[in-house]
C-alpha positions in Angstrom: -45.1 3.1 4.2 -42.1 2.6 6.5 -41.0 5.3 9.0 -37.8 5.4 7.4 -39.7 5.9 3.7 -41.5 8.6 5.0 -38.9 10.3 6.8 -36.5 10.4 3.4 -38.1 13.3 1.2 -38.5 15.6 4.2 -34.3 15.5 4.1 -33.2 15.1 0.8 -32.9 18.8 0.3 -31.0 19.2 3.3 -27.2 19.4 3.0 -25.8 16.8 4.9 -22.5 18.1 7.6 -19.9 18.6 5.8 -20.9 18.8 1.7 -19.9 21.4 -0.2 -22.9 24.1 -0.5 -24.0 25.2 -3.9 -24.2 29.2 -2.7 -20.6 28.8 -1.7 -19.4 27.3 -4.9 -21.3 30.5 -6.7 -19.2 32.9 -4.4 -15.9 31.6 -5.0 -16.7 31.5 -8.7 -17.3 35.0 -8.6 -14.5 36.0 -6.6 -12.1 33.8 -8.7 -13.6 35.6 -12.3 -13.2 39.1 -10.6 -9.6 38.8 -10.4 -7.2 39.6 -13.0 -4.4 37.3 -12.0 -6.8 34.8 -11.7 -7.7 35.3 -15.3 -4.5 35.8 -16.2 -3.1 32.3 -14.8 -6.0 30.7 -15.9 -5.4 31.7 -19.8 -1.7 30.5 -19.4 -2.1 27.1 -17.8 -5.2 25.9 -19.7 -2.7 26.5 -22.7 0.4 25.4 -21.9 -0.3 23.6 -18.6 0.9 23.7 -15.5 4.7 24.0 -15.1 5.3 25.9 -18.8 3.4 28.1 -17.2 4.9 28.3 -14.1 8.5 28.7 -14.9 10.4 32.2 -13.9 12.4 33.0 -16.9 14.8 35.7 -14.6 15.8 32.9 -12.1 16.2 29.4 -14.7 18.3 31.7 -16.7 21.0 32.0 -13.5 22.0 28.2 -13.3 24.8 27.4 -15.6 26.2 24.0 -16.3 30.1 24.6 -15.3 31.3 22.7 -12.1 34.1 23.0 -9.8 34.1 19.5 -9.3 33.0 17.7 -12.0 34.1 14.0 -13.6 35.9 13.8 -16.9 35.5 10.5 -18.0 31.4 9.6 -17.5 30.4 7.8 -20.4 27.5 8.6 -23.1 23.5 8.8 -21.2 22.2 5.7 -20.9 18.5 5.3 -21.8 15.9 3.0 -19.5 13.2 3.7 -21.9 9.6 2.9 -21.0 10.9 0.8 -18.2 11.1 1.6 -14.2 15.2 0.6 -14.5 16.4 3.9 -12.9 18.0 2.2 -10.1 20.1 -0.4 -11.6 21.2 1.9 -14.7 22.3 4.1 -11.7 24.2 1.4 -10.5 25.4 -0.1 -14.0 26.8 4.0 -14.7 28.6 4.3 -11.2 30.0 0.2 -11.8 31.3 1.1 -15.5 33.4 3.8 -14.2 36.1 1.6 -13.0 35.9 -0.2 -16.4 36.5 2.7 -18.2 39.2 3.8 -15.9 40.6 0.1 -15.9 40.6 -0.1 -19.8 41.0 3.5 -20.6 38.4 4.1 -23.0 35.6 7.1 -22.6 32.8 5.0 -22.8 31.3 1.4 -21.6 28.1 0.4 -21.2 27.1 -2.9 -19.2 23.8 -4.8 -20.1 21.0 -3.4 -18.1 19.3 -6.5 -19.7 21.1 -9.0 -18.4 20.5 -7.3 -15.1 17.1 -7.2 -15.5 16.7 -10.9 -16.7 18.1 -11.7 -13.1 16.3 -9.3 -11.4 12.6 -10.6 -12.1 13.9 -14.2 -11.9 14.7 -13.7 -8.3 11.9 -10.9 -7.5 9.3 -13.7 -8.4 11.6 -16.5 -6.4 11.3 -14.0 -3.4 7.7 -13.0 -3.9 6.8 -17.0 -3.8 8.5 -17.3 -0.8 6.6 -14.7 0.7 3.4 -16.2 0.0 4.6 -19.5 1.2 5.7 -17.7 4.3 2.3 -15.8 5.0 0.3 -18.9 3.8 -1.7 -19.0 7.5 -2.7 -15.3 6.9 -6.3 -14.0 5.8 -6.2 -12.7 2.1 -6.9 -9.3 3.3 -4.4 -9.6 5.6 -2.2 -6.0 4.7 1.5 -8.0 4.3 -0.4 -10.5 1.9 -1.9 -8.0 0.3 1.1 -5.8 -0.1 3.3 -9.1 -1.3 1.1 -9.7 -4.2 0.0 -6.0 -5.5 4.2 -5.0 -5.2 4.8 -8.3 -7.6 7.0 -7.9 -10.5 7.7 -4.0 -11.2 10.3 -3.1 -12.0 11.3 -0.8 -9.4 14.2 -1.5 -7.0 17.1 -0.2 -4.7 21.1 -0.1 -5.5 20.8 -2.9 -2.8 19.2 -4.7 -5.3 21.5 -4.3 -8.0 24.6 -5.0 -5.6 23.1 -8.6 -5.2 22.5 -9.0 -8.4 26.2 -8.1 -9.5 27.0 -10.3 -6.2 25.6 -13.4 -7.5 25.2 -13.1 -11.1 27.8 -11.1 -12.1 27.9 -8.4 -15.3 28.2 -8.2 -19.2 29.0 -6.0 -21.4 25.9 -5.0 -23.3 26.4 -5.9 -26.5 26.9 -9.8 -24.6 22.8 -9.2 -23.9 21.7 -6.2 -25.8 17.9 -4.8 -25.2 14.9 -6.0 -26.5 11.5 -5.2 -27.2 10.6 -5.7 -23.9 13.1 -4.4 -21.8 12.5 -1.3 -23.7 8.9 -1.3 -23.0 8.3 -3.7 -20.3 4.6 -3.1 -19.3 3.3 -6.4 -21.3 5.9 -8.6 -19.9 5.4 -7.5 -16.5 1.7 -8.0 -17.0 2.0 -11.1 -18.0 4.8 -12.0 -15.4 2.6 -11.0 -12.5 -0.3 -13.4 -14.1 2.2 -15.8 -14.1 3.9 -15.2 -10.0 -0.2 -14.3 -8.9 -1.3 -17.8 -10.6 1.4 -19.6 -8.9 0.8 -18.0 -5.5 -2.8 -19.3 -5.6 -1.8 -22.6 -6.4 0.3 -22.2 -3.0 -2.3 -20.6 -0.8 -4.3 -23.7 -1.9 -1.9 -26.3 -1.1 -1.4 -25.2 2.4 -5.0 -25.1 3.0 -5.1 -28.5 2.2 -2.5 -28.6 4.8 0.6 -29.6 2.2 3.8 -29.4 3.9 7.1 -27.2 3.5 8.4 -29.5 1.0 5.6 -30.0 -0.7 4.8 -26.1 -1.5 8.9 -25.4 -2.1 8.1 -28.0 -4.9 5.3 -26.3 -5.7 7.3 -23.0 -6.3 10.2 -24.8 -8.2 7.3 -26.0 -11.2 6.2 -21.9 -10.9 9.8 -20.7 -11.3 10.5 -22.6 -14.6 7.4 -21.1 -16.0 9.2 -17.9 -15.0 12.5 -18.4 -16.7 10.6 -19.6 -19.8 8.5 -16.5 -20.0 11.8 -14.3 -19.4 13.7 -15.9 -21.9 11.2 -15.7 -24.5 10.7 -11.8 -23.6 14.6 -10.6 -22.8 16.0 -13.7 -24.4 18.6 -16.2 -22.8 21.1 -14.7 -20.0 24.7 -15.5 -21.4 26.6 -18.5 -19.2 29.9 -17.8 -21.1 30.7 -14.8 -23.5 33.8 -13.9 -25.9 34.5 -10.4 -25.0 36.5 -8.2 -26.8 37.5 -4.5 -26.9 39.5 -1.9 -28.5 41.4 -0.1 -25.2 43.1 2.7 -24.7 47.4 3.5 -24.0 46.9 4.4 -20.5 45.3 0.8 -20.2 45.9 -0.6 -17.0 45.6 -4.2 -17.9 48.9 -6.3 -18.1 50.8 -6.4 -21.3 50.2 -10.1 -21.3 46.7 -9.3 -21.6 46.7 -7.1 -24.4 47.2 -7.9 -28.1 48.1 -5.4 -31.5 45.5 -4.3 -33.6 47.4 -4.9 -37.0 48.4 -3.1 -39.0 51.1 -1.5 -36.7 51.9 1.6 -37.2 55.0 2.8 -39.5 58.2 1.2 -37.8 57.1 -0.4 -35.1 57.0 -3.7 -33.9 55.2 -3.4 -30.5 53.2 -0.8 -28.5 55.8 2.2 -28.6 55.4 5.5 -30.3 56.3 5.4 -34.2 56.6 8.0 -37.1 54.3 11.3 -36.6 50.9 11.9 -38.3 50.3 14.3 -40.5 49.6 16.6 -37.8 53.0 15.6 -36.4 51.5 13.8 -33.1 53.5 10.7 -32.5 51.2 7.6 -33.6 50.6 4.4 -31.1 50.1 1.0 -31.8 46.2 -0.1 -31.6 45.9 -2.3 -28.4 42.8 -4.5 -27.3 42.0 -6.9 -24.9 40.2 -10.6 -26.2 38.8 -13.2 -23.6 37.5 -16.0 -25.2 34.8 -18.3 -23.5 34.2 -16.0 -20.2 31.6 -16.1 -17.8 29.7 -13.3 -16.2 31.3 -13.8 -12.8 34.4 -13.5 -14.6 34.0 -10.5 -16.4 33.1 -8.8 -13.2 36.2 -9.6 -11.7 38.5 -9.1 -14.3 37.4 -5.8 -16.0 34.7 -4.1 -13.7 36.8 -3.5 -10.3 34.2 -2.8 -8.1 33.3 -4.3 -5.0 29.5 -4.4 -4.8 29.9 -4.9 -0.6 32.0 -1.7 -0.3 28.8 0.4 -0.8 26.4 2.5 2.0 23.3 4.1 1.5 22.5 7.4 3.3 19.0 9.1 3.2 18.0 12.0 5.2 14.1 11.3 6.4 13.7 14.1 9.5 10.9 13.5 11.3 9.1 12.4 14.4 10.1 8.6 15.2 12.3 8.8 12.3 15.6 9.7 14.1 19.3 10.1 12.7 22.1 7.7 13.6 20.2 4.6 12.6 19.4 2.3 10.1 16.2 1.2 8.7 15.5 -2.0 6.8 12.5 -2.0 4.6 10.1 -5.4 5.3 8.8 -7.0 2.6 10.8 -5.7 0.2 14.3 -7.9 -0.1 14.6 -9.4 -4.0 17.5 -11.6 -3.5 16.5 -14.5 -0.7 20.1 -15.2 0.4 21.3 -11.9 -0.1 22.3 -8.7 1.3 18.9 -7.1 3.4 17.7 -4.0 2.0 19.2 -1.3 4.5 19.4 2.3 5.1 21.0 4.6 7.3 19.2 8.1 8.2 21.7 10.5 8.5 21.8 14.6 8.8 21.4 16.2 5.3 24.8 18.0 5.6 26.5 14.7 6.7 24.9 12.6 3.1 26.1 15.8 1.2 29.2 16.1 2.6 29.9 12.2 1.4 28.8 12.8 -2.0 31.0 15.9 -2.6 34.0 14.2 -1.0 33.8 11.0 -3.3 33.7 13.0 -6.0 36.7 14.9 -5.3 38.0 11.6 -5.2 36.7 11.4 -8.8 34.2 8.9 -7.9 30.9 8.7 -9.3 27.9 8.7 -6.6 24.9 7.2 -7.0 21.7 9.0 -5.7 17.3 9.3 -5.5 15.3 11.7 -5.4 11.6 12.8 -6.1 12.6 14.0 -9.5 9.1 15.1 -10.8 8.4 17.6 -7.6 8.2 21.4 -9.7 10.7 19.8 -12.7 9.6 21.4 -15.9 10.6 18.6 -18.1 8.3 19.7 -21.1 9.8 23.0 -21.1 12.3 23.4 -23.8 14.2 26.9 -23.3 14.9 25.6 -19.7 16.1 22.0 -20.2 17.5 20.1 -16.9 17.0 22.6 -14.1 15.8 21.4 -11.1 15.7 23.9 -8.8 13.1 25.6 -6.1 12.6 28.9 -7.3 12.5 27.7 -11.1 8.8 27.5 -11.0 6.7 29.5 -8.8 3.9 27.3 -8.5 2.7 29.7 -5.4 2.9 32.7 -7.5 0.8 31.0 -10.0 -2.1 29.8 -8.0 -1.9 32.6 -6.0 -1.8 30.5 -2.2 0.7 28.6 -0.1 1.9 25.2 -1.3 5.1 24.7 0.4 5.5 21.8 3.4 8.9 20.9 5.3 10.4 17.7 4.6 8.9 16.2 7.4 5.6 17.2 7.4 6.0 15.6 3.2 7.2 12.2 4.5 4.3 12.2 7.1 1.7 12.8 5.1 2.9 11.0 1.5 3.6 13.8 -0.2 7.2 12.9 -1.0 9.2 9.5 -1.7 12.7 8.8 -3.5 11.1 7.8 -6.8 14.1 8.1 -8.9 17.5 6.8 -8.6 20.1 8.9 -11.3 24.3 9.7 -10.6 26.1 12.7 -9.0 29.0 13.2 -11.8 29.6 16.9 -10.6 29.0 19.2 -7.7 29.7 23.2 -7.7 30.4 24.7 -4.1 30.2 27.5 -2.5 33.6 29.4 -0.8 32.4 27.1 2.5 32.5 23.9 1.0 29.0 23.1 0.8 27.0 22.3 -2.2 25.5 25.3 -4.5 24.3 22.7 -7.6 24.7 19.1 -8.7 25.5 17.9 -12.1 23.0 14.7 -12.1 23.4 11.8 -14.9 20.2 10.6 -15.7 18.6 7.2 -17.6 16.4 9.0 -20.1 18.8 8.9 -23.0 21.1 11.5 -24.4 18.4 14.0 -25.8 16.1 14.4 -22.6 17.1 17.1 -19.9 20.3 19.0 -21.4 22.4 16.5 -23.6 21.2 13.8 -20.6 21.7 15.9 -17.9 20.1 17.3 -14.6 21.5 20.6 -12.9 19.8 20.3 -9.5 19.9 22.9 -7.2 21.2 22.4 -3.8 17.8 24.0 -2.2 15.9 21.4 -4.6 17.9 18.3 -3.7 17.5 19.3 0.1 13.6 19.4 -0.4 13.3 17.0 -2.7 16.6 14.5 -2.8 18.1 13.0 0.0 19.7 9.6 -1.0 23.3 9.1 -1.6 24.8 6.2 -2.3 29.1 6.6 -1.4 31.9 3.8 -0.7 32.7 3.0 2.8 35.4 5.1 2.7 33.5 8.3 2.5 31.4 8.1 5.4 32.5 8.7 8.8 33.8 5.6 11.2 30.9 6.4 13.8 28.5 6.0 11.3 30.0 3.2 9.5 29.9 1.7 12.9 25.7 2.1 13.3 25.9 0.6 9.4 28.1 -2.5 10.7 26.8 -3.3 13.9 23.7 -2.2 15.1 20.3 -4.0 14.9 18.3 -2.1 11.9 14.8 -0.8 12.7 12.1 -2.6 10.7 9.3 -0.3 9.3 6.7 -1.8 7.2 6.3 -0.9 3.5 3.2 1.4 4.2 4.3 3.3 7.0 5.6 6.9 6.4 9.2 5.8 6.5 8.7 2.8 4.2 6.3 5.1 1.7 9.4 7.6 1.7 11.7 5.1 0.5 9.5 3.6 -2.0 11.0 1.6 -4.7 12.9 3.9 -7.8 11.4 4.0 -10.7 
């Protein structure tokens, strides 16, 4: 017998440093049985579960959905469905507002599809690239490794969706309406990533055979028409030309040249002017709409969706130690469009992001926005629907010990990220100026939260938010100045910085 062999039963009943001790486990079982509020919360979370359970009834019932500031026209709730779209219905929401305006109608929805389609077709060009890129690297190496586990989610940035409008333009949704798997897109991404991961072993080989630049970029271009194929099949063919037609309203701002009667005319009229009274007695106008035969994506954009997808910043508020304000960040690693615009951000104070999200939409301009929506949001709850706010669940109260971290201290050690990207429609203030509650447009269709709406404390959104996304001409000219002209700082994908702006979901 070994001295090791021998040496083994004399320490197994030992407890090693640092194990949890069986007397102790007794003690605190005792202790936790002896309490009544312990007993108490127990009964009430093991049937209802956590945040039900949690949710103070005295302080939920205090936030009201009524605005001082608050957008008329915004358009039904869109719905992402079982996908992680968040971010470029965000974008589609804030993009259709000048459509509506432009056409004066109370609703428009663009084709999160088509968008989509785009989106994967370039996320697996760029992830290719990558790979051909870090071909010399190890296969543990952590950029590789990062590269192929990222893949093709879903998730992205309004960045991303500005590119994608950039290049590719917009449709109107019924031009590429959703499918089966836009809807639910975990077995197409599965089988995408199978697809992109195949190819990029295919790659890895050829340069270890030593195959050249041109050689691998050939490589890549076989790969990418399996791509296409497999989109097409799953979200069907991206429209090159469209007819589009739509009914519009009188305050249309499109030129009467434009514009053509919807016949029959009204009672004694030949054109668009007012003619004979209803019923009611409300002057009746002529039916107007707009047809465009034969259009292309590009053209639609710049026709009927004025929007300029370069006009755009994004401000997030990360405090923290080596994360100072006044600068902007770009994301490595992360960039979908190769060609396009680079993925950056610009850490601001929180009062100076807020302050540019209430002054856009005074301006009546939608603002897009992220946040960690899931941090103490009792979504199942239904007397409470759509209240975000701090003291709307008191989690501490509950367990009975401390739970709370600054915002920091969350960013340093993971516990935070801006996971969801929704719209600021509204904002109610206090007799300062500054934020008391945000009306939020989400993506999860018109019967989640309250008729597809957040109200989102300003306490919450500070803990838990801090992404805006305004126009240029909301955000002050020093700042714009750090946005135009200064060298970004590059932070990896895994450092605290890069895990706090995560992709939306």
């Amino acid at each position: 017998m070994s001295e090791n062999e021998t040496q083994g039963p004399a320490t197994a009943g030992a407890a090693a440093a640092g194990a949890i001790d069986a007397a102790w486990a007794a003690e605190r079982g005792a202790a936790f049985a002896r309490s009544r509020a312990n007993r108490v919360a127990r009964n009430a979370v093991t049937s209802m579960d956590v945040m039900p359970a949690a949710r103070d009834i005295s302080r939920m019932r205090t936030y009201a959905s009524v605005y001082e500031v608050s957008l008329k026209r915004t358009g039904k709730p869109t719905n992402q469905m079982q996908s992680g779209r968040c971010w470029l219905f965000s974008a589609l929401n804030v993009a259709r507002a000048t459509t509506m305006e432009l056409l004066d109608v109370d609703d428009f929805e663009l084709s999160q599809a088509y968008g989509m389609f785009y989106d994967k077709l370039e996320k697996a060009n760029s992830t290719l690239e990558r790979v051909i890129n870090l071909r010399d690297r190890p296969l543990d190496d952590r950029g590789l490794d990062f590269v192929l586990d990222e893949g093709m989610g879903d998730g992205g940035y309004y960045n991303f969706a500005m590119n994608l409008i950039r290049k590719w333009g917009v449709v109107p949704k019924d031009a590429m309406p959703e499918t089966a798997c836009s809807k639910n897109s975990a077995q197409m991404d599965r089988q995408l990533n199978r697809l992109v991961r195949r190819g990029a072993s295919l790659i890895l080989v050829k340069a270890a055979e030593g195959a050249g630049m041109g050689e691998l970029r050939g490589l890549k271009r076989e790969v990418m028409a399996d791509v296409y194929q497999m989109l097409a099949i799953c979200l069907g063919e991206p429209p090159r030309t469209f007819d589009f037609a739509c009914a519009v309203g009188p305050a249309c701002k499109l030129g009467s040249d434009r514009l053509v009667d919807v016949l029959p005319l009204p009672k004694g009229e030949a054109t668009d002017g007012e003619a004979d009274a209803d019923a009611g007695g409300k002057p009746q106008k002529a039916r107007r709409m707009v047809r465009d035969r034969g259009i292309t994506p590009l053209e639609f954009l710049k026709r009927y969706v004025p929007f300029d997808p370069d006009d755009y910043v994004e401000l997030v508020s990360i405090p923290g130690q080596g994360r100072p304000f006044g600068k902007a960040y770009h994301v490595e690693l992360i960039d979908s469009v190769e060609g396009g615009k680079p993925l950056l951000f610009l850490n601001v104070e929180q009062e100076v992001l807020e302050q540019a999200a209430v002054t856009s939409l005074k301006a009546g301009v939608p603002v897009g926005m992220a946040c960690d929506v899931m941090q103490d949001f009792p979504r199942g709850i239904k007397d409470f629907p759509g209240v975000l706010a701090t003291d709307g669940v008191d989690l501490e109260g509950l367990f009975g010990m401390r739970l709370g971290l600054d915002r920091a201290t969350m960013a340093d050690v993971r516990e935070t990220s801006l996971t969801h990207a929704m719209t600021f429609q509204g904002v109610e203030l206090d007799g300062h100026g500054r934020p008391l509650g945000w009306r939020v447009e989400n993506s999860w269709g018109k019967d989640a939260c309250k008729d597809g709406y957040l109200h989102m404390s300003a306490d919450w959104f500070r803990t838990f938010g801090g992404e805006v996304i305004v126009r240029r001409e909301f955000v002050p000219k020093d700042l714009l100045a750090v946005w135009d002209d200064s060298e970004p700082v590059d932070v990896a994908p895994w450092t605290a910085m890069g895990v706090a702006l995560s992709p939306r979901l």
